[in-house]
C-alpha positions in Angstrom: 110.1 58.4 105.2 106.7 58.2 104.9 105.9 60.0 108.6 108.4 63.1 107.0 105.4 63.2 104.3 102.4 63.0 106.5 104.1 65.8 109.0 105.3 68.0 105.6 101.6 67.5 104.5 100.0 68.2 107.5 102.5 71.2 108.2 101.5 72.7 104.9 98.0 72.5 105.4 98.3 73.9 108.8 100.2 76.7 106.6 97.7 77.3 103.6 94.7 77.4 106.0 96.3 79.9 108.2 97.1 82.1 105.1 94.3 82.0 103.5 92.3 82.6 107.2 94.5 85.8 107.7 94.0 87.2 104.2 90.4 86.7 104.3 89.6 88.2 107.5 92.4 91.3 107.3 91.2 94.2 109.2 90.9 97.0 106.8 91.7 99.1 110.0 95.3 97.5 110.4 96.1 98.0 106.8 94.7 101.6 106.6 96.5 102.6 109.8 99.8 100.4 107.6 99.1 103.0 104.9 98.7 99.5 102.4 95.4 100.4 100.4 94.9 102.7 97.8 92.1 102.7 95.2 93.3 103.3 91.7 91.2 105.6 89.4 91.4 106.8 85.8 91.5 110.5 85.1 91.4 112.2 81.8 92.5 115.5 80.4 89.8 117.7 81.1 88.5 119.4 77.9 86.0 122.5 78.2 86.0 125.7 76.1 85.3 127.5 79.4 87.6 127.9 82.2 87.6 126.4 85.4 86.8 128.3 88.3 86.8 125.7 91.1 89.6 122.7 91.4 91.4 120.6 93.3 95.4 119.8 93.9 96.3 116.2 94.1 96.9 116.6 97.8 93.4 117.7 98.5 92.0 114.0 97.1 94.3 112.0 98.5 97.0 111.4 95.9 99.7 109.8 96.3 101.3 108.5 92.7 100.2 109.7 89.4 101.1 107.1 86.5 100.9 108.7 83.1 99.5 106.0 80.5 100.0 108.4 77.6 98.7 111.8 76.5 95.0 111.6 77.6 94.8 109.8 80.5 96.5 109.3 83.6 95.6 106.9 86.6 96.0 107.8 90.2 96.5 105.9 93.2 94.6 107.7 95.9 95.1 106.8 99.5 91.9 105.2 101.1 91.4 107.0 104.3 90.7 110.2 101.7 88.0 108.4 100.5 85.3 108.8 98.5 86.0 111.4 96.0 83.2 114.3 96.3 81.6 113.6 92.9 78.1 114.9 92.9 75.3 113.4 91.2 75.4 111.7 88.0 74.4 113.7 84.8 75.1 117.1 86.3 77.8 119.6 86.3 78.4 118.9 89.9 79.8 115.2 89.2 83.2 116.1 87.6 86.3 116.0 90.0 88.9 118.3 88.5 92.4 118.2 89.6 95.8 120.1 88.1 98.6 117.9 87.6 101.5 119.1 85.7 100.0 122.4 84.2 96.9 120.1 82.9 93.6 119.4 84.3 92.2 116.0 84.8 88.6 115.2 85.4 88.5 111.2 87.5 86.5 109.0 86.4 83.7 107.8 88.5 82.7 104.6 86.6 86.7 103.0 86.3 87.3 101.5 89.9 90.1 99.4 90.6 91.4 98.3 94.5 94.2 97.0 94.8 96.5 96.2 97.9 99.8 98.2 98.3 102.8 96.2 98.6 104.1 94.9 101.3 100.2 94.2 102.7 100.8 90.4 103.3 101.6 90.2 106.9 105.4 89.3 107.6 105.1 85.4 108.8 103.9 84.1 105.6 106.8 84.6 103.6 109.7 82.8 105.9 107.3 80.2 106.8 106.5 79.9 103.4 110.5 79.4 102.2 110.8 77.2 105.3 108.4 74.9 104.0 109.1 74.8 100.5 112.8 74.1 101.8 110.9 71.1 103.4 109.5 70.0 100.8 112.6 70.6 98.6 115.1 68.6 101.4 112.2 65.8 101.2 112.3 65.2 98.0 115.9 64.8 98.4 115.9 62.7 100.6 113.1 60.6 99.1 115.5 60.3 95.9 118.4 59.5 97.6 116.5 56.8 99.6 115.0 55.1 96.7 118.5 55.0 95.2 119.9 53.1 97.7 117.1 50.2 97.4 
């Protein structure tokens, strides 16, 4: 019994270091080429008394999924290869980026920033390997249970 636990603990190790090695040295390349990162923004209905002359469509920056968080604001999930947004400099005219969505326009917001990976980014071993071993450690158990029954 007790060289099942040493190999479960030294299989799990083996598991959690090669997990956490592969998340934190993922290519950005691989998971751009993937299509699995996005950077979300905040946009808000865009309010001036004069109209606009010059705007973009969602496709132009990137856009892939609009979410509408209520009557003001919306956030966007904007594919990173389209990346960054052409804001100008800060405190001018130049800095708003002005899309239409849905008969509206919406100026993003430069100063809210969130990345976030797609789904799907882990890469496809860690999950089965991952039920395997918890099975392991599950059937283990078990067995541990059962043997300290029959003593």
């Amino acid at each position: 019994m007790k060289a099942v636990l040493v190999l479960m603990a030294i299989l799990t190790t083996i598991y959690v270091s090669a997990v956490v090695y592969a998340n934190v040295n993922a290519n950005d390349d691989y998971y751009m080429t993937k299509g699995h990162v996005y950077v979300v923004y905040a946009a808000y209905k865009h309010e001036q008394d004069t109209p606009l002359t010059e705007w973009y469509t969602p496709e132009e920056l990137g856009i892939v999924e609009v979410w509408e968080l209520g009557n003001r604001a919306v956030q966007i999930v904007v594919d990173r290869r389209k990346e960054p947004f052409p804001f100008g400099p800060l405190g001018t005219d130049d800095q708003l980026t002005v899309f239409l969505y849905k008969d509206e326009f919406y100026t993003v917001s430069h100063r809210w920033v969130t990345f976030a990976n797609g789904g799907g980014s882990l890469p496809p071993w860690q999950i089965p390997i991952g039920g395997a071993l918890g099975a392991g450690w599950v059937f283990t158990g078990a067995l541990f249970v059962k043997w300290r029954k029959k003593e």
